[in-house]
C-alpha positions in Angstrom: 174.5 -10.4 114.5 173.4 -13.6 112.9 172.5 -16.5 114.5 172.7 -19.8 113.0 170.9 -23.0 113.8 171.1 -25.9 111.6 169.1 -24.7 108.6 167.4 -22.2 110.3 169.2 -18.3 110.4 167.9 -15.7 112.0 169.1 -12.0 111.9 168.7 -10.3 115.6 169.2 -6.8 115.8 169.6 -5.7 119.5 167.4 -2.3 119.9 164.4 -1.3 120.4 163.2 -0.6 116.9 162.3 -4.7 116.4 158.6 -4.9 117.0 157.5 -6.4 120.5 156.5 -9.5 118.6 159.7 -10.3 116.7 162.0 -9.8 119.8 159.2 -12.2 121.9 159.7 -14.3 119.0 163.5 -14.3 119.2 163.5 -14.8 122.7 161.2 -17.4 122.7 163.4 -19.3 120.2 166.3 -19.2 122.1 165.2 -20.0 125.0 163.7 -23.6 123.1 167.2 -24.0 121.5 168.8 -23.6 125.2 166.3 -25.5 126.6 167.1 -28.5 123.8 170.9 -28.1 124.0 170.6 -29.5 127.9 168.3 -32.0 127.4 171.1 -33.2 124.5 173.6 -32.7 127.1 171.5 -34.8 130.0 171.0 -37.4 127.1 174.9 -37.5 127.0 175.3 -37.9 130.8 172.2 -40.6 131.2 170.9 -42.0 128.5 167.2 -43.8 128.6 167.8 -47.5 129.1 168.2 -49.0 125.6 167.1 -45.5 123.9 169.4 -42.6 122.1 168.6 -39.3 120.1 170.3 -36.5 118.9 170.2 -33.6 115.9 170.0 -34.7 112.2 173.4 -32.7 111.4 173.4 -29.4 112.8 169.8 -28.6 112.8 169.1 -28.4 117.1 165.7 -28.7 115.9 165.3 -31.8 114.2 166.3 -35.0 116.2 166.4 -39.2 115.4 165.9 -41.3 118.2 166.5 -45.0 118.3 164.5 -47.2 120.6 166.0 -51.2 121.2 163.0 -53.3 121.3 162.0 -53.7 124.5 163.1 -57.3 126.4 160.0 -59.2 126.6 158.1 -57.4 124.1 156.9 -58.3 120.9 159.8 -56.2 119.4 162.6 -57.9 121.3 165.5 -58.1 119.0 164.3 -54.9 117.1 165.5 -51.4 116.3 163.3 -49.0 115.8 163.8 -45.2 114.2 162.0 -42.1 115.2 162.0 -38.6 114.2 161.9 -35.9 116.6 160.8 -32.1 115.7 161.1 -29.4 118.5 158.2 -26.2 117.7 159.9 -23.2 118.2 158.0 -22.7 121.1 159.4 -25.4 122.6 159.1 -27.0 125.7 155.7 -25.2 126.0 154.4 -26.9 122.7 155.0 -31.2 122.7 157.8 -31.9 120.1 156.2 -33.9 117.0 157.8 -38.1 117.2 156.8 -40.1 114.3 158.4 -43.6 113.8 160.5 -43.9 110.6 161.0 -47.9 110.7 157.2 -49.7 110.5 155.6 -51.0 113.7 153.0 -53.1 113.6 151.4 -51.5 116.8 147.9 -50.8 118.1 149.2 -47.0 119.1 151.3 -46.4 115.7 149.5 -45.9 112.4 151.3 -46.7 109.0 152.4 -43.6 108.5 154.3 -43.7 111.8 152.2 -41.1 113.6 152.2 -41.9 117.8 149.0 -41.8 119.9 149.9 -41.1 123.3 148.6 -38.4 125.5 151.8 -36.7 126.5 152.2 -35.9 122.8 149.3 -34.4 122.9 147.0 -32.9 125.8 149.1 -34.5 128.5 152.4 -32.6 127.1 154.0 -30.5 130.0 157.0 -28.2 130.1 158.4 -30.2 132.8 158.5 -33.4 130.3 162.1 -33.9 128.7 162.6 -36.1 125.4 164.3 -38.8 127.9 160.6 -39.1 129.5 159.2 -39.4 125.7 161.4 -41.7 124.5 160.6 -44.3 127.9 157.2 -43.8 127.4 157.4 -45.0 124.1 159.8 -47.7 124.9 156.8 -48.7 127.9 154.2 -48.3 125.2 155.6 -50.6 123.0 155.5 -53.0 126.1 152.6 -52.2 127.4 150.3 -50.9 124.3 147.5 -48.9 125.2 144.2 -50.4 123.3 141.9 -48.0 124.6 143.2 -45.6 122.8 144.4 -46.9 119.5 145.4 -45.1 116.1 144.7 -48.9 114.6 141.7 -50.3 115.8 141.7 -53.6 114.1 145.0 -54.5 116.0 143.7 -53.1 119.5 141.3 -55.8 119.2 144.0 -58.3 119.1 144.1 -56.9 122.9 140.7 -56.4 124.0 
């Protein structure tokens, strides 16, 4: 049969002739897609205070996400775009979040890229993309200048 997942097909043959690798592969893919589907779903039933996401069309694997600015932040008022990309090895790999809209932010660069740990050494399988998207939404209140992608606006903390 084929299998069809935004703009990603894949062909699985059931049988034993696939390699070991390709049908780990397989698996491993649709276990990620499965394991995104529900988090969609929890995002539904209980959304992140003042946050949403969901797929860009029907591709499970590419997300937007919209953070409100946070109440008594610098970004009060604000709406602010992210894109979300699951690996295929996902939740075992972080998902990539960049921001789309431009944040002047100690912990965002220009291009958008987002320095904080559980997108990175601190990632966990038992993380969901609710947890990400508050932790962004804390970051933005809370920025962490010890850490900064932008060093000359940390300072503005320090």
């Amino acid at each position: 049969g084929t299998l069809y997942f935004g703009s990603r097909t894949f062909r699985i043959w059931l049988g034993l002739s696939w390699p070991f690798a390709a049908r780990s592969a397989a698996v491993v893919l649709l276990m990620a897609l499965k394991r995104i589907q529900k988090e969609l779903q929890d995002l539904g039933v209980d959304p992140p205070a003042n946050c949403s996401a969901g797929p860009v069309g029907d591709d499970m694997f590419n997300w937007q996400a919209t953070i409100m600015g946070p109440p008594d932040s610098a970004y009060q008022g604000g709406v602010f775009f992210l894109n979300i990309n699951f690996p295929s090895d996902y939740p075992f790999k972080p998902p990539k979040c960049h921001f789309t809209t431009k944040i002047y932010h100690c912990n965002v660069n220009s291009n958008g890229a987002i320095c904080l740990d559980i997108l990175k050494d601190q990632w966990s399988p038992a993380l969901t993309i609710g947890k990400v998207l508050l932790s962004l939404s804390s970051l933005m209140t809370d920025p962490n200048p010890n850490d900064p992608l932008v060093p000359e606006i940390a300072q503005l903390y320090l």
